[in-house]
C-alpha positions, 0 to 999 in steps of 0.5 A, spaced: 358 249 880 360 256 884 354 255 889 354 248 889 362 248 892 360 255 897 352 252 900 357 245 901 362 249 904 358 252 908 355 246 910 361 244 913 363 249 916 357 249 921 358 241 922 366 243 923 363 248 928 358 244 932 363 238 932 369 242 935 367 247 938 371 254 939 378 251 940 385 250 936 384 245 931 377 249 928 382 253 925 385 249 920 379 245 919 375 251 917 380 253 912 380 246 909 372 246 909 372 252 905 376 250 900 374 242 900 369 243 895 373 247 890 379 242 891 374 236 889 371 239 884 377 241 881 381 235 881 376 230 879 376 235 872 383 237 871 387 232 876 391 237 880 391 240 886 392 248 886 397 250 891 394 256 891 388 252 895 392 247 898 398 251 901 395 256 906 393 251 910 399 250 912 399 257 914 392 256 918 394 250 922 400 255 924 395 259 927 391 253 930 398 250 933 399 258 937 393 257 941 394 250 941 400 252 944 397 258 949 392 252 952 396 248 959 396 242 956 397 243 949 404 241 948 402 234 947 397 235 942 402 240 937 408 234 938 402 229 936 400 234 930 407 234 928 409 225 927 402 225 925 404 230 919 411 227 918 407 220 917 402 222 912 408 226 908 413 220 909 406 215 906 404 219 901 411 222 899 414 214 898 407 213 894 408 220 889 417 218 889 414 212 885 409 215 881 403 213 885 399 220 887 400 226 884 404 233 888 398 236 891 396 229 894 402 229 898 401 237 901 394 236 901 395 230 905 401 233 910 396 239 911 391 234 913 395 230 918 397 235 921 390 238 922 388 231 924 393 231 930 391 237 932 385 234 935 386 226 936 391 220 936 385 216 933 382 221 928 390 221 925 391 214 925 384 213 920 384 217 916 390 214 911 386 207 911 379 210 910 381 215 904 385 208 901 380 204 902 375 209 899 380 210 892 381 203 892 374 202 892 372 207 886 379 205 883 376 198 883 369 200 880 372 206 874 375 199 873 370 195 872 365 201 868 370 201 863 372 197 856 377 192 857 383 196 853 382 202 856 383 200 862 391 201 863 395 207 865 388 210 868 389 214 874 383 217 879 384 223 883 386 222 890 384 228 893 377 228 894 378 221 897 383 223 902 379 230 904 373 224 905 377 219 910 379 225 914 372 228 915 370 221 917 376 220 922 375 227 924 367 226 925 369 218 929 375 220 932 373 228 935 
């Protein structure tokens, strides 16, 4: 399973590379991509999103928003990183207040708002919707595979689905 997670998060971070080239937001992006693979795989097995992977990213976005910051123009882009991390922890955060996703979700999600800000409006504004439509969507089939009565009280991990929205909001709004 080790190799599988570091050969993908390789493969990650060469597209991450092409896609957007030497600039600020490849620095959280990369470190996201490092332990992308990690997360999913832990959350589908254990339900929980280790802080020890997750937090850092805060750190690497820190980074990416400096040289954001040392760039004429990029200003605008670190406010538009900060409502759009301020959003994505008030969704997530009303969704966990009332039981509806785990705490790693929320700080994984504000992590990727805020990355996700870091490049464009567009990729910040779907990424949410994508990583909903794709839960629900397996949440719906985990559903329907399993026996009737088991079929309360279920929950499917979220991560994966909202590291899945961002790389397609990422990939379309670059």
């Amino acid at each position: 399973m080790h190799a599988l997670c570091a050969v993908t998060a390789i493969a990650l971070l060469v597209a991450l590379a092409w896609l957007l080239g030497p600039a600020p937001a490849l620095i959280p992006w990369a470190y996201l991509a490092a332990v992308a693979p990690w997360l999913t795989c832990i959350d589908v097995r254990e339900h929980r999103l280790p802080n020890r992977l997750v937090l850092p990213g805060f750190g690497a976005w820190a980074i990416g928003v400096v040289w954001m910051l040392a760039l004429p123009d990029g200003g605008g882009a670190v406010v538009r990183s900060l409502l759009a991390g301020a959003a994505y922890a008030l969704a997530l955060g009303a969704l966990a207040w009332f039981g509806g996703m785990g705490g790693g979700d929320l700080k994984l999600g504000t992590v990727l708002g805020l990355a996700l800000g870091l490049v464009s409006a567009p990729a910040a504004l779907l990424a949410l919707p994508a990583a909903f439509g794709c839960g629900a969507l397996a949440a719906l089939l985990a559903i329907a595979r399993s026996p009737r009565g088991a079929r309360r009280g279920r929950s499917i991990p979220f991560g994966p689905w909202l590291l899945l929205g961002a790389a397609f909001a990422l990939a379309v709004g670059a």
